[in-house]
TIKOLVEX-56495 format. One record per residue (C-alpha): x, y, z; residue in one letter. Coordinates in Angstrom, 1 decimal. Example, Ala and Ser with C-alpha at 12.3 -4.5 7.8 and 13.67 -1.06 7.14 Angstrom:
<logus>
+--------+--------+--------+-----+
!      u !      v !      w ! res !
+--------+--------+--------+-----+
!   12.3 !   -4.5 !    7.8 !   A !
!   13.7 !   -1.1 !    7.1 !   S !
+--------+--------+--------+-----+
</logus>
This chain:
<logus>
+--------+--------+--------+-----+
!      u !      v !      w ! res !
+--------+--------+--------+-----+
!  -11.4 !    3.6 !  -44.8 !   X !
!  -13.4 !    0.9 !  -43.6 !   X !
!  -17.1 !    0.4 !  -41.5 !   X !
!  -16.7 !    0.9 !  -37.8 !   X !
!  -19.6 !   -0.9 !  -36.0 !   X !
!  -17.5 !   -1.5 !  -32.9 !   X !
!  -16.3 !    1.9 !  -32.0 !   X !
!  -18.0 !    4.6 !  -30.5 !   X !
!  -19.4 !    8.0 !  -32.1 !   X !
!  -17.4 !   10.8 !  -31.5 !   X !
!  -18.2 !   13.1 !  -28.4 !   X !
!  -19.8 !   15.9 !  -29.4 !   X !
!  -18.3 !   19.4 !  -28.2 !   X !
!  -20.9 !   19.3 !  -25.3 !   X !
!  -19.6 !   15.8 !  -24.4 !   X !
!  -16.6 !   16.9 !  -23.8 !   X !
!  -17.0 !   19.5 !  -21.9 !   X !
!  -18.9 !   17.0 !  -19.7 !   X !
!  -16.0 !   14.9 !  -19.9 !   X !
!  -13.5 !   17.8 !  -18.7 !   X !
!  -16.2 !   18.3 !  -15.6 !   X !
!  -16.1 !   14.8 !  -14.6 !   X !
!  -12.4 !   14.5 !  -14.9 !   X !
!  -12.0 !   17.5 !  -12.8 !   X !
!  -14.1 !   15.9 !  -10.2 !   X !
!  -12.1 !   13.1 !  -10.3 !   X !
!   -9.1 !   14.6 !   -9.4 !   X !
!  -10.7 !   16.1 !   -6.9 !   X !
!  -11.8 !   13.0 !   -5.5 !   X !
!   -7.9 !   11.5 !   -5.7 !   X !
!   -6.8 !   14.1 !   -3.2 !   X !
!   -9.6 !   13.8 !   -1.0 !   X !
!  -10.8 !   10.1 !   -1.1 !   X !
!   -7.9 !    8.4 !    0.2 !   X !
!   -8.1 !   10.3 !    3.2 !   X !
!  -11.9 !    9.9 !    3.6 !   X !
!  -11.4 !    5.8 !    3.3 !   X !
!   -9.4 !    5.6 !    6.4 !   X !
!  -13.0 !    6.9 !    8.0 !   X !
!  -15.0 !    4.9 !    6.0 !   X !
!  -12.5 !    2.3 !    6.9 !   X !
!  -12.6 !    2.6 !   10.8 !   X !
!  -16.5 !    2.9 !   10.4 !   X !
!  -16.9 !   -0.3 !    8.5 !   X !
!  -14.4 !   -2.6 !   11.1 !   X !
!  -16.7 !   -0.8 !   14.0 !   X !
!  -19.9 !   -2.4 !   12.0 !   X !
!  -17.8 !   -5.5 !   10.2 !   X !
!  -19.1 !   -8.1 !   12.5 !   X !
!  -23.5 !   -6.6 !   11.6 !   X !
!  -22.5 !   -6.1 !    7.8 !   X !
!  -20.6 !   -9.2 !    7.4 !   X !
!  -22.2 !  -13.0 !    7.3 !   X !
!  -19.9 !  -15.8 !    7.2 !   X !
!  -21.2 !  -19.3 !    5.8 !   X !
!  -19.1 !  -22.1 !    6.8 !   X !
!  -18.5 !  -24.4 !    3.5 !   X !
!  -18.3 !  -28.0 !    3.3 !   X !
!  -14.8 !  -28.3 !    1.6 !   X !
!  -11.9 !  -29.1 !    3.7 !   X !
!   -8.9 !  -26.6 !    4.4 !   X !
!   -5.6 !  -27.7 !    2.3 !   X !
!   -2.3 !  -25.7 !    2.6 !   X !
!   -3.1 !  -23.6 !   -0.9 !   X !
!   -6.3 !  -21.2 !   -0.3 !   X !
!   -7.7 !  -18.8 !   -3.1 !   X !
!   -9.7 !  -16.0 !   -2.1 !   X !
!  -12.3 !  -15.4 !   -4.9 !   X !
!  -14.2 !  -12.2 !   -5.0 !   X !
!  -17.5 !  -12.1 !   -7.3 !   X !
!  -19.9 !   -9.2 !   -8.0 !   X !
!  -22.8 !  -10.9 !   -9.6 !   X !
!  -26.1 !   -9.3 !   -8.5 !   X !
!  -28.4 !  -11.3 !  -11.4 !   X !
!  -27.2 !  -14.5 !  -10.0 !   X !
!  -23.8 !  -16.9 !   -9.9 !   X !
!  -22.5 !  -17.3 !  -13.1 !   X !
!  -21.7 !  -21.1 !  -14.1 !   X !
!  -18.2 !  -19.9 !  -15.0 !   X !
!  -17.9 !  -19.5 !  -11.6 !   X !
!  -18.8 !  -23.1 !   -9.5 !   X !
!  -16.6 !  -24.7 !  -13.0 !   X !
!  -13.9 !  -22.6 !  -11.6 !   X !
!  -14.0 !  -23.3 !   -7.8 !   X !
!  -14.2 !  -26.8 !   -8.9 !   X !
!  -11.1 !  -26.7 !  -11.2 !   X !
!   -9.3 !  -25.1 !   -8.4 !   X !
!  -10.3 !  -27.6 !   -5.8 !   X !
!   -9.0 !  -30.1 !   -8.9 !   X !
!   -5.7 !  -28.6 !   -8.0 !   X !
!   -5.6 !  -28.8 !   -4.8 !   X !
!   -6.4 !  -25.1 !   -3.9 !   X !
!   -9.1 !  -24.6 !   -1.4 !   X !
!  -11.5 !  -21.3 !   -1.9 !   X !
!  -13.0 !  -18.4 !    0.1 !   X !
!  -15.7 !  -17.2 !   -1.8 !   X !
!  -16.4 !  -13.3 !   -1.0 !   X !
!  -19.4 !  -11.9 !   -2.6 !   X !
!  -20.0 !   -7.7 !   -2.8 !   X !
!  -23.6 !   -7.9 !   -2.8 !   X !
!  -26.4 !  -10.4 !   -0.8 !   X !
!  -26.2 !  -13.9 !   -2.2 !   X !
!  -30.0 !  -15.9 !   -3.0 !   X !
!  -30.1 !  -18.4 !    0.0 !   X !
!  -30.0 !  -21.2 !   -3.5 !   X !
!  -27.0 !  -19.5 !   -4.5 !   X !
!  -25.1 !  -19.4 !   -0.7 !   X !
!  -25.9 !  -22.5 !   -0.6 !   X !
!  -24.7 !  -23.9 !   -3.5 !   X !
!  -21.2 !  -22.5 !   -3.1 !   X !
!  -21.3 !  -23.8 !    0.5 !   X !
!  -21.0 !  -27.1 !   -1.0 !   X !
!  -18.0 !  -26.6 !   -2.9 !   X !
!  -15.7 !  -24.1 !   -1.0 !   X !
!  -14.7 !  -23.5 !    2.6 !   X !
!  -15.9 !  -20.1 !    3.8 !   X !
!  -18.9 !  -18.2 !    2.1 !   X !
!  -18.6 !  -14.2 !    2.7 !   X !
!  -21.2 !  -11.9 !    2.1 !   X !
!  -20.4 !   -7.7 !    2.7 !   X !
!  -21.7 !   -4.5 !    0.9 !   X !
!  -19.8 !   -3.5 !   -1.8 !   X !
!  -17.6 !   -1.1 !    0.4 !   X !
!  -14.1 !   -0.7 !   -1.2 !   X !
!  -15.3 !   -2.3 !   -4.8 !   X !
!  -12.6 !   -5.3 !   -5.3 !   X !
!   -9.8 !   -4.4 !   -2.9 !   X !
!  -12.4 !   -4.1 !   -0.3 !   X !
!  -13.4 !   -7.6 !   -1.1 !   X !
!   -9.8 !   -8.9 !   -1.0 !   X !
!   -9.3 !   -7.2 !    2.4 !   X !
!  -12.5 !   -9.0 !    3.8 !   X !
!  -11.7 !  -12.4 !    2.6 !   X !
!   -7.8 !  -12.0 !    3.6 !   X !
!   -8.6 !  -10.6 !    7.2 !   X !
!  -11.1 !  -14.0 !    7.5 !   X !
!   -8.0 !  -16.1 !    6.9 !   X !
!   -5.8 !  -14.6 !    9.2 !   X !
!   -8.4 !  -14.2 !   11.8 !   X !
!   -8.7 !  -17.9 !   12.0 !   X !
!   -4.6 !  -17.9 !   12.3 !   X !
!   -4.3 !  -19.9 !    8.8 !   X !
!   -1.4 !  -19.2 !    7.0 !   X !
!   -1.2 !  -20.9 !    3.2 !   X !
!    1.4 !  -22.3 !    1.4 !   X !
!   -0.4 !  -20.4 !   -1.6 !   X !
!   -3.0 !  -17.3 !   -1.1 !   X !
!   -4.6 !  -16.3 !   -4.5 !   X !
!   -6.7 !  -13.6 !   -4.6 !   X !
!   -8.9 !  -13.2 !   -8.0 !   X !
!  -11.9 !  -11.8 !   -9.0 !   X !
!  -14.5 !  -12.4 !  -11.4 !   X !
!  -13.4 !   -9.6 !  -13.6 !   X !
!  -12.2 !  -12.6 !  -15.9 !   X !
!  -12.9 !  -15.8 !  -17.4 !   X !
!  -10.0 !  -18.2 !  -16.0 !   X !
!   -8.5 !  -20.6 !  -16.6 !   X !
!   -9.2 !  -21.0 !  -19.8 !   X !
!   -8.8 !  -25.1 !  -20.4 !   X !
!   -9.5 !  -28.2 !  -18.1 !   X !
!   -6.0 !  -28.7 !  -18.3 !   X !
!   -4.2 !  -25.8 !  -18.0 !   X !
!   -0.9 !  -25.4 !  -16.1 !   X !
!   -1.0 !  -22.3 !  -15.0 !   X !
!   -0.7 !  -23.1 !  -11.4 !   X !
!    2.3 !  -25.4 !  -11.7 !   X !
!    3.8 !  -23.0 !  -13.1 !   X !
!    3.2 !  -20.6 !  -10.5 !   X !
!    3.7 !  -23.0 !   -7.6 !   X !
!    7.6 !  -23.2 !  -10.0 !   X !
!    8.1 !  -19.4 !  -10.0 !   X !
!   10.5 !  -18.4 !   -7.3 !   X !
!    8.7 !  -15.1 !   -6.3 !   X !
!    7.1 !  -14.0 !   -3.4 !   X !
!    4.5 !  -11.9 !   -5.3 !   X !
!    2.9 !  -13.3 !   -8.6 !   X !
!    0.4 !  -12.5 !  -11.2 !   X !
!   -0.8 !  -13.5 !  -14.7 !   X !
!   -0.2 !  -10.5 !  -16.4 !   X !
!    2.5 !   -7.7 !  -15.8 !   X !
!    1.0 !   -4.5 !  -17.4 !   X !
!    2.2 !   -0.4 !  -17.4 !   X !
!    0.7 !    2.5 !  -16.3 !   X !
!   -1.0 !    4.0 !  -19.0 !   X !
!   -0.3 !    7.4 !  -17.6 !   X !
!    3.6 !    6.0 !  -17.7 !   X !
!    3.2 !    5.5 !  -21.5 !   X !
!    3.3 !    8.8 !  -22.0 !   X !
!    6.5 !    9.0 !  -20.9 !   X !
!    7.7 !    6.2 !  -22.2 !   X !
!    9.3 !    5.2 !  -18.3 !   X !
!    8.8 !    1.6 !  -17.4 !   X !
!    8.7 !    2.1 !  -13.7 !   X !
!    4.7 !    1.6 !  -13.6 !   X !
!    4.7 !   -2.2 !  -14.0 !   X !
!    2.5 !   -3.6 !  -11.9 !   X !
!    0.2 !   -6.8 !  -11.4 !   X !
!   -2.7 !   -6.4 !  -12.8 !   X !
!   -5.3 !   -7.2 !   -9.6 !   X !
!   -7.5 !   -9.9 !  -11.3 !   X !
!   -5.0 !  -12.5 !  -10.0 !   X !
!   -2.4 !  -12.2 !   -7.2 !   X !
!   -0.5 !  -15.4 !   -6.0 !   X !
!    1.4 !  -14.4 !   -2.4 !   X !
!    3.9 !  -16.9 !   -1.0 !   X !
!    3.7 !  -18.2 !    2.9 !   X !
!    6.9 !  -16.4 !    3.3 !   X !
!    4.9 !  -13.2 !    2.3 !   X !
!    2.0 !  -14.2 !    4.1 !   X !
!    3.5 !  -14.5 !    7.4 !   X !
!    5.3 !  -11.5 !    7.1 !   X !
!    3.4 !   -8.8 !    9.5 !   X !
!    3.6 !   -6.0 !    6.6 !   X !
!    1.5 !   -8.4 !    4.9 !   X !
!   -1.2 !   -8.6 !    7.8 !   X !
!   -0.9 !   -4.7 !    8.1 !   X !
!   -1.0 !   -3.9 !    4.6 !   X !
!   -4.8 !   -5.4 !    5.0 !   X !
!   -5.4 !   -4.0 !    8.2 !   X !
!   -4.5 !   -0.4 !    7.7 !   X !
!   -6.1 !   -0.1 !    3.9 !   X !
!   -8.5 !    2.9 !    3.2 !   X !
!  -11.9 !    1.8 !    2.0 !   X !
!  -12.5 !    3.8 !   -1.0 !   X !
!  -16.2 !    3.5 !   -2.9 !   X !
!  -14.5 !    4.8 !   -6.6 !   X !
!  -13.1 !    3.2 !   -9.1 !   X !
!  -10.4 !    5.1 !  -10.5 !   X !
!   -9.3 !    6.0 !   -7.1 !   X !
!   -9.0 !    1.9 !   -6.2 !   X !
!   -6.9 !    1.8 !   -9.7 !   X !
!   -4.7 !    4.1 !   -8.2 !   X !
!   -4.2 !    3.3 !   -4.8 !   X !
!   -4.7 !   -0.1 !   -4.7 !   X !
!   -3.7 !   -2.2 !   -8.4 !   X !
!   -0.9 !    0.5 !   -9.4 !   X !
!    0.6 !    0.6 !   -6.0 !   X !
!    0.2 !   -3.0 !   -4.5 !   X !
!    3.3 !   -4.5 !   -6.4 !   X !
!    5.4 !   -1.6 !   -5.6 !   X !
!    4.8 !   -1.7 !   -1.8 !   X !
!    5.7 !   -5.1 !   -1.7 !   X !
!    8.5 !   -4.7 !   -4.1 !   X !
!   10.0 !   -2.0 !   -1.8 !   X !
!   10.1 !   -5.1 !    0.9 !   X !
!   12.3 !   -6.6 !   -0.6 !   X !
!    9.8 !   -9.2 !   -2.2 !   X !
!   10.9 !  -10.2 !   -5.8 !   X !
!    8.1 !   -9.6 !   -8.7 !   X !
!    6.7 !  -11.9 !  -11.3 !   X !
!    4.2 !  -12.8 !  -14.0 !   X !
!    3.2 !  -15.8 !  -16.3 !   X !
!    2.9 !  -13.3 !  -18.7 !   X !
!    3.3 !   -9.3 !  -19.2 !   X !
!    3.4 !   -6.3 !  -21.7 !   X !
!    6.9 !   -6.7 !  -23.1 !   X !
!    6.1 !  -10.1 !  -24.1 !   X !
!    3.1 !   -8.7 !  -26.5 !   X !
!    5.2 !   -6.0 !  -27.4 !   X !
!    8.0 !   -8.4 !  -28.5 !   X !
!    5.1 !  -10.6 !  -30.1 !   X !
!    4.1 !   -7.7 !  -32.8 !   X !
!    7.7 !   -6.6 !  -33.3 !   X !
!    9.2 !  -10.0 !  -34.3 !   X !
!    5.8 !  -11.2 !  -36.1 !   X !
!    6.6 !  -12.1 !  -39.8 !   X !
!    3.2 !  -13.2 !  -41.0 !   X !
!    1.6 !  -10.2 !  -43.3 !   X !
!   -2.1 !  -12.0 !  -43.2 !   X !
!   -1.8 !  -12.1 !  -39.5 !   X !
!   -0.1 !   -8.2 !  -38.8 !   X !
!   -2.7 !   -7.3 !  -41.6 !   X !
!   -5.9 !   -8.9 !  -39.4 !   X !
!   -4.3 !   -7.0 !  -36.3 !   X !
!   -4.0 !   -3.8 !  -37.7 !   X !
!   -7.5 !   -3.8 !  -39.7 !   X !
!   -9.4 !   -4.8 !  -36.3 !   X !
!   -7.6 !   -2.5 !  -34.3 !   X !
!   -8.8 !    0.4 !  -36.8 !   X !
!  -12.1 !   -1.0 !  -36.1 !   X !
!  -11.9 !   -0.7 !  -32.1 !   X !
!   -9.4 !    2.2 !  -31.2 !   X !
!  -10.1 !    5.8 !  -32.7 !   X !
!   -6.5 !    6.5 !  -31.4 !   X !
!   -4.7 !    3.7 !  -33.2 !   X !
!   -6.9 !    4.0 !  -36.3 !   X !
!   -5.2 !    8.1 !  -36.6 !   X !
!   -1.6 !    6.6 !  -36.5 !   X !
!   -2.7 !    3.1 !  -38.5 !   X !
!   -5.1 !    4.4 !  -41.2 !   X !
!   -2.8 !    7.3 !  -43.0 !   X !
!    0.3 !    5.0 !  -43.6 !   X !
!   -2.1 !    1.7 !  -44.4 !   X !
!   -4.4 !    4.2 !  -46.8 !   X !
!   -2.0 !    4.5 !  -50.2 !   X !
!   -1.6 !    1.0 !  -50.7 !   X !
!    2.6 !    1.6 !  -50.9 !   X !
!    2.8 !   -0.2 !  -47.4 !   X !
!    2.7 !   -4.1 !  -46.7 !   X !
!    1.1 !   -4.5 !  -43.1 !   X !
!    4.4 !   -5.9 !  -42.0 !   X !
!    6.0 !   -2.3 !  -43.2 !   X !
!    3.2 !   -0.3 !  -41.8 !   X !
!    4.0 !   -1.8 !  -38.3 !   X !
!    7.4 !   -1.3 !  -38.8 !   X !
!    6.9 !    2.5 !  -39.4 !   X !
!    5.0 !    2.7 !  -35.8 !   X !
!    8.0 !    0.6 !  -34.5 !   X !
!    9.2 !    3.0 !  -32.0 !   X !
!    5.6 !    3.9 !  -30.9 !   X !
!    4.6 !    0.2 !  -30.8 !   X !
!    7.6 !   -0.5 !  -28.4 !   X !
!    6.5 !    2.0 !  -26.3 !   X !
!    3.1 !    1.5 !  -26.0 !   X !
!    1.8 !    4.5 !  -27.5 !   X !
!    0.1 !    2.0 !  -30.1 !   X !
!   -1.2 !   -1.5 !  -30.1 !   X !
!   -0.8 !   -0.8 !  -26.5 !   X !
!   -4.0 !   -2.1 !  -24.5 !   X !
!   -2.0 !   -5.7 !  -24.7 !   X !
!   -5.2 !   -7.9 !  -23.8 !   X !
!   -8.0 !   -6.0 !  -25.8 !   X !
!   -5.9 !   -6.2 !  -29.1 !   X !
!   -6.8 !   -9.3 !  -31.8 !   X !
!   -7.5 !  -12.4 !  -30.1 !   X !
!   -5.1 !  -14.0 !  -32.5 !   X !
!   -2.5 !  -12.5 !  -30.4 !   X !
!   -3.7 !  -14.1 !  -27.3 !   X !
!   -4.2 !  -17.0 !  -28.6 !   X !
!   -0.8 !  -17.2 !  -30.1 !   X !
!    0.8 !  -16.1 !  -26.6 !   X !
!   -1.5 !  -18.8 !  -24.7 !   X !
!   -3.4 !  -16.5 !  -22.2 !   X !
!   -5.1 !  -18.5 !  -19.7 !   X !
!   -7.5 !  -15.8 !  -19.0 !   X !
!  -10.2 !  -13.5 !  -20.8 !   X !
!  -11.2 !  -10.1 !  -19.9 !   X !
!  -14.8 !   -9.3 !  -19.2 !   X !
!  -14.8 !   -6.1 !  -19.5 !   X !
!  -17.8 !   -4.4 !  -21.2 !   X !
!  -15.5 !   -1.4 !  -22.9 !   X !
!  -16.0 !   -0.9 !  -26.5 !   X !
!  -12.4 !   -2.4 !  -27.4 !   X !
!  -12.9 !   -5.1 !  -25.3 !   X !
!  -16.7 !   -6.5 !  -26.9 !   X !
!  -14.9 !   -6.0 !  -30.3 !   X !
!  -12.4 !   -9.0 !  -29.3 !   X !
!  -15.2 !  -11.0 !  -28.3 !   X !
!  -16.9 !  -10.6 !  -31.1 !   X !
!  -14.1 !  -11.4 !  -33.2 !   X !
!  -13.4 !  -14.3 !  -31.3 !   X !
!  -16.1 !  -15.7 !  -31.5 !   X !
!  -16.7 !  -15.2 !  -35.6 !   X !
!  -13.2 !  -17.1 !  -36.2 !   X !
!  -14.3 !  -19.9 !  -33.3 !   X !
!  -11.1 !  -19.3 !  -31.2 !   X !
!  -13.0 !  -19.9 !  -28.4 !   X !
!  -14.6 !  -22.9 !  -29.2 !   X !
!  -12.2 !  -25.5 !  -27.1 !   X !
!  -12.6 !  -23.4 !  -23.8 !   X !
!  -14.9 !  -25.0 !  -20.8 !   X !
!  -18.2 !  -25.4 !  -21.9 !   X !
!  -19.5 !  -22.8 !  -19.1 !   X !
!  -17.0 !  -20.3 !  -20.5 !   X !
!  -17.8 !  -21.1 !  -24.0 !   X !
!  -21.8 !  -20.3 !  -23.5 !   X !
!  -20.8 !  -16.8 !  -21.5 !   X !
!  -18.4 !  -15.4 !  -24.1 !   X !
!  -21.1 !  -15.8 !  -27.1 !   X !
!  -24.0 !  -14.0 !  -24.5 !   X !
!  -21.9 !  -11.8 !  -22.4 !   X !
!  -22.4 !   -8.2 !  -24.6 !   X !
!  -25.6 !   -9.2 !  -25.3 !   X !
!  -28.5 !   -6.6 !  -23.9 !   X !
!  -30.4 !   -8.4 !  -21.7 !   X !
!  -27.3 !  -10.1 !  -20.2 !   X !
!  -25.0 !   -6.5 !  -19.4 !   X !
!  -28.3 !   -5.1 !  -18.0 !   X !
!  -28.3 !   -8.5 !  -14.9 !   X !
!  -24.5 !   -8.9 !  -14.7 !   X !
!  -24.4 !   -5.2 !  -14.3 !   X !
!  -20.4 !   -4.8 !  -13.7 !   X !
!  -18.8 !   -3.0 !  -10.7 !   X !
+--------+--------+--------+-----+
</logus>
């Protein structure tokens, strides 16, 4: 139907079968690696205080502290210090926690602009991270008005003047996020009971963070070296341990919003740009999309409300922040995804063709039109 630069080839037979392997391995590794972290755990706290180096920085200590965990092993991103200097604009002290050896240039540059510099191996991938930087805080007995814990997973916030956290300092709950997404394994089902904070952002109140489950809940955590295994664990569970506290749940924004977005949208150019690009980027949209947009008897507004019931429960259009960046643009996302995932370069690129990044920071700006180049994936190399 149309030329598909930005999606993959299709495995090959032996492809999959290598596919099938790995995924066998993998759930291999879910029964076993949870187990094997609480060693890994007890091992690295037995070595924490050889593995770990602490820089004091030169920023004081207000009562809002964001713990900010990077991964940049070709160097600190300028994205970066612009946004530990927007957040000290706010009034948020940060905690810096890097997963690999920081350049003595780059330690000390982010000496002078936060209050603690941690270095650590990359033990425990993010949540690892988060635990280091959290058990720093409540070693030194500080408990915040506001702990953030973010990673550099994204691009945020996304303007000078965004008011994203006075609207999170306004939000009554005890655990807070930007973005509320669901278990793709729960799509399937169509249950909503796998909501949870995505882990790029986490706002904890004081009341939460003087709450002992809250020290233990760091304490106790497994250290687990895979990926999918931290998904599971750590982002997919996280909100539903606390939730089970009693602690209430929020988000600035969340899937049913984007959801509600395409279902109520009445602009046929704009439905018809989201539908074209996402039969550009997802082979498993494009099989539901392509057939009813193919004849020609179908507006794009019709076509979307034929996949109605499938749209409203995920099943299409259904990775919320990979889909057109009209749509995040339209919902005001403070926040861009870095991800290097076919689906994800394909909004960049977009993006950047119809210029809707073009009033975002100038650090931000100069990343998004580099990031997926060659040269630049092979330094930043992600987690």
């Amino acid at each position: 139907m149309m030329q598909k630069p930005l999606m993959p080839p299709e495995r090959t037979i032996f492809e999959k079968l290598v596919r099938e392997t790995k995924r066998l391995g993998r759930q291999f590794g879910s029964l076993v690696l949870p187990y094997w972290g609480h060693i890994v755990r007890l091992s690295y706290d037995c070595r924490r205080k050889s593995l770990v180096r602490v820089t004091a920085g030169q920023q004081s200590l207000q009562d809002e502290l964001s713990i900010l965990l990077i991964y940049q092993p070709g160097g600190l991103l300028d994205s970066t210090l612009w946004q530990i200097r927007w957040m000290a604009a706010q009034g948020v002290s940060t905690v810096v926690v890097s997963n690999v050896e920081l350049s003595a240039a780059d330690r000390g540059r982010l000496a002078t602009i936060t209050y603690l510099v941690v270095e650590r191996p990359n033990v425990g991938y993010d949540f690892g991270g988060y635990r280091e930087g959290v058990l720093q805080v409540l070693d030194r007995g500080i408990r915040p008005r506001a702990l953030y814990l973010m990673n550099d997973s994204v691009w945020f916030p996304l303007s000078e003047d965004s008011d994203v956290l006075e609207r999170s300092r306004a939000a009554p709950e005890d655990l807070w996020g930007l973005f509320v997404d669901l278990d793709q394994k729960k799509r399937a089902t169509g249950t909503r009971m796998g909501s949870h904070v995505q882990s790029y952002f986490f706002r904890f109140s004081e009341r939460l963070v003087r709450d002992p489950a809250f020290a233990q809940y760091w304490q106790k955590m497994s250290l687990v070296s895979s990926r999918r295994v931290v998904i599971q664990l750590r982002e997919l569970r996280l909100t539903r341990h606390f939730a089970n506290f009693g602690y209430q749940v929020g988000s600035l924004h969340c899937w049913k919003q984007v959801v509600e977005f395409l279902l109520s949208l009445d602009n046929e150019d704009t439905m018809n740009e989201i539908l074209l690009h996402q039969c550009q980027v997802s082979r498993k949209d494009a099989l539901l999309i392509e057939p009813l947009m193919r004849d020609g008897s179908k507006t794009a507004l019709q076509v979307r409300d034929a996949l109605r019931d499938k749209i409203a429960r995920a099943h299409v259009l259904g990775q919320s922040l990979a889909l057109h960046p009209i749509v995040m643009a339209a919902l005001g996302f403070p926040f861009l995804k870095k991800q290097r995932t076919p689906i994800m370069v394909g909004t960049r690129a977009k993006m950047v063709k119809l210029g809707l990044h073009a009033d975002y920071p100038e650090p931000i700006r100069r990343e998004i039109e580099t990031w997926d180049n060659h040269e630049v994936c092979r330094k930043q190399a992600r987690r």
